[in-house]
Steps between C-alpha positions, in 0.01 A plus 500: 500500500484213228304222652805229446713671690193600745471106499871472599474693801173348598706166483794630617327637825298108541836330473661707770201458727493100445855475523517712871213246593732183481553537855127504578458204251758249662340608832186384401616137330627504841151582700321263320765287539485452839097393504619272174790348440441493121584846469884409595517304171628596169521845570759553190192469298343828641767669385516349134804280543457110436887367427385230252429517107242735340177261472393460116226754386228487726113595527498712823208581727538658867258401796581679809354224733288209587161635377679671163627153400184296569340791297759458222520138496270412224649787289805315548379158450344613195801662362738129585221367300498671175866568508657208634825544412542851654675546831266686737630693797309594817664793718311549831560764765446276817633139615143382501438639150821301436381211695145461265682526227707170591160324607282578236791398199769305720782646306346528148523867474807688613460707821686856579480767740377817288836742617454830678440808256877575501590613111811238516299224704190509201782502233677188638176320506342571174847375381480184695138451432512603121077564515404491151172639658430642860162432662391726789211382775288738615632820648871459518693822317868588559647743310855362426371130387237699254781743328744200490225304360422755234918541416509135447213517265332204695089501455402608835113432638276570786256245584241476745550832553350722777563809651293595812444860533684478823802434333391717216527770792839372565680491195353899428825666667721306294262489201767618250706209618166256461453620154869504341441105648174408369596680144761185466162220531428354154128442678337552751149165610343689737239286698220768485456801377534693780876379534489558100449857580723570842782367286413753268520761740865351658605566158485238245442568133114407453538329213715235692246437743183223457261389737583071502326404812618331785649165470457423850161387356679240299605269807476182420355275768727145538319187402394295834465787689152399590614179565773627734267744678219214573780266669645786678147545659407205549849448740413788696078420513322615166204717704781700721457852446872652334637867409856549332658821600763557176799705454497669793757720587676556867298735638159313442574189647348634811188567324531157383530355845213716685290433145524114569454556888150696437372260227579204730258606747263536242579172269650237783680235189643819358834403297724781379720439198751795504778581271727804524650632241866488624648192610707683750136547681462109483601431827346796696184410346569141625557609860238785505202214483729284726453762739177517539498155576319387130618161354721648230642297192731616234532409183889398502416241761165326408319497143191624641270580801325290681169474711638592804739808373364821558767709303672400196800715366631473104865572530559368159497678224272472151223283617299773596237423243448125690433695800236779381319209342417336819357814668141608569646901484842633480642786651742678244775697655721808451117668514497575841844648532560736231723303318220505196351147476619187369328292203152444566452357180618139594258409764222645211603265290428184730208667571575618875326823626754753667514779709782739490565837691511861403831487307443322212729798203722206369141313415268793462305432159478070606376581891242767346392265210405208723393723776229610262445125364428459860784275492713649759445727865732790566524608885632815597696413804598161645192447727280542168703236360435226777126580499494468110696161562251401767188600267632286238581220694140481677319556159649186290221547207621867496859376493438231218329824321835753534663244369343365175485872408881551549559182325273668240692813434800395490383241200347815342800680516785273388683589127737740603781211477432417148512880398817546695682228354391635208633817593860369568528283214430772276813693650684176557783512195574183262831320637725491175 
């Protein structure tokens, strides 16, 4: 069988599938939905339709959510900067992907919803976005929005790229599917060479693939974030022991609470600084410490903790950096459910120690690299966590230690920006 009409099935097959899962797609805009109210809104745009003009030719780079666009964000400050005139478009998969991107450039960049992989819905958006170049973060590969990609002749590139080998193991039964896909990237920045290599093995052309590095290495740190950190302390008492528990998912918010109840015993002034990832989790955060009868403060009501608060929650979103900088040792979530980790990288760069749990796959080669820079304790269960957070916070000196080594690293390790703007520059074509 010739392989373009082998590839015609193959598609042909995928595009049946996606379009019998429309029904399981609306359900879930509904599920999510119903924990945030976000996911109610603008719902044509998941299905490519936008009823206003095409925008004008536009530099486009997908983040699927919060911690893709802070990732992203100096790629796309750098490319505002050296092309000024160019309209630059931000799709996102979530509402608080969509929400960062209003914060961080307050309307300077247009906003979308990247569709669903329906052939018609990708067609009506590459239309309506008119991409002279498509930017991919990280590990996000749909089939349709590749091959439509490829038929429009737009440059096409993966950045940041990683593949775990658990979803290396995943994409193996449809790996003919995975390949036809990954044939249609211009390039391929793989963080490490590891991912260089399972990317191989999904099926891309090796000579499209380069190891870049990670750019997560790249994050800047705001000016007067010292400044902000030393006034935050001194409002709550500068020698008060603290902890930040980060992106933590739903079902670790218990962990979070017993955690804070065992180191209390321990460390009397405790404070816990805790920030879920969702915002629908704000408020059972919020009423989880109020029920164990801690002084709780959130951030929507008061600009900081004080003295006498024993619990303070950051339902806000992108000012997680202020936060990790005021902390003697953060707690990194999505490590002790197996939700893979979140971005351990940012409280390294302010030169907090952390301790995450067993699942770390969406972080594996930064949790190993400070880990072995002594920068960093892994746990393998939540108990091992709380004792790792209770070492830390007993042994200051050894705290102060962890961290001037993770601050270390990740100064060692930044570039990979530079070579990636590089990278999409030299694909990025010449407006006429």
């Amino acid at each position: 069988m010739p392989a373009t009409l082998w590839q015609r099935l193959l598609r042909g097959v995928y595009a049946c599938v996606m379009y019998a899962m429309v029904p399981a797609i609306l359900y879930h805009l509904v599920w999510r939905g119903l924990r945030d109210r976000n996911y109610f809104r603008r719902w044509s745009e998941r299905f490519g339709w936008y009823g206003v003009a095409p925008l004008p030719p536009s530099i486009w780079i997908h983040a699927v959510s919060v911690g893709e666009v802070i990732a992203v964000a100096p790629l796309v400050d750098a490319l505002r900067a050296r092309h000024p005139d160019a309209l630059v478009l931000v799709t996102t998969a979530t509402p608080t992907g969509a929400a960062q991107v209003a914060a961080r450039w307050k309307g300077e960049v247009v906003h979308l919803y990247l569709p669903c992989d329906l052939r018609g819905a990708v067609r009506r958006f590459l239309a309506h976005a008119r991409p002279r170049i498509g930017v991919v973060m990280e590990t996000e590969i749909w089939p349709n929005l590749y091959l439509e990609m490829r038929r429009a002749e737009v440059p096409l590139l993966l950045v940041n790229a990683r593949l775990s080998q658990r979803s290396l193991n995943g994409y193996l039964p449809v790996r003919p599917l995975i390949r036809m896909a990954l044939g249609c990237v211009d390039e391929i920045a793989a963080q490490s060479e590891a991912d260089a290599q399972r990317f191989v093995r999904a099926g891309a052309p090796a000579q499209r693939v380069r190891v870049i590095g990670n750019i997560k290495y790249d994050l800047r740190v705001p000016d007067g974030l010292d400044a902000l950190a030393r006034e935050r302390r001194a409002a709550w008492g500068a020698t008060r022991p603290v902890w930040i528990a980060a992106s933590t998912h739903e079902g670790e918010e218990s962990f979070v609470i017993d955690a804070h109840a065992r180191l209390r015993e321990r460390f009397p002034g405790l404070l816990l600084l805790w920030a879920p990832r969702h915002p629908a989790r704000f408020p059972f955060a919020i009423a989880a410490c109020r029920q164990r009868g801690w002084r709780t403060g959130a951030r929507s009501a008061r600009a900081m903790a004080d003295a006498d608060t024993d619990c303070f929650v950051i339902d806000s979103l992108g000012e997680l950096l202020g936060y990790y900088a005021t902390a003697d040792v953060a707690f990194v979530g999505g490590s002790v459910q197996a939700i893979g980790g979140h971005n351990v990288l940012e409280p390294a760069a302010l030169g907090v120690p952390s301790v995450v749990g067993p699942h770390t796959a969406n972080f594996t080669e930064a949790t190993a690299l400070l880990r072995d820079a002594g920068a960093l304790l892994q746990a393998g269960d939540a108990d091992g966590v709380t004792r790792a957070l209770a070492d830390l916070l007993a042994d200051p000196a050894r705290s102060r230690a962890m961290g001037a080594a993770a601050r270390a690293l990740v100064e060692r390790e930044r570039g990979a920006l530079t070579r990636t703007l590089a990278r999409v520059e030299a694909w990025l074509p010449v407006r006429a």
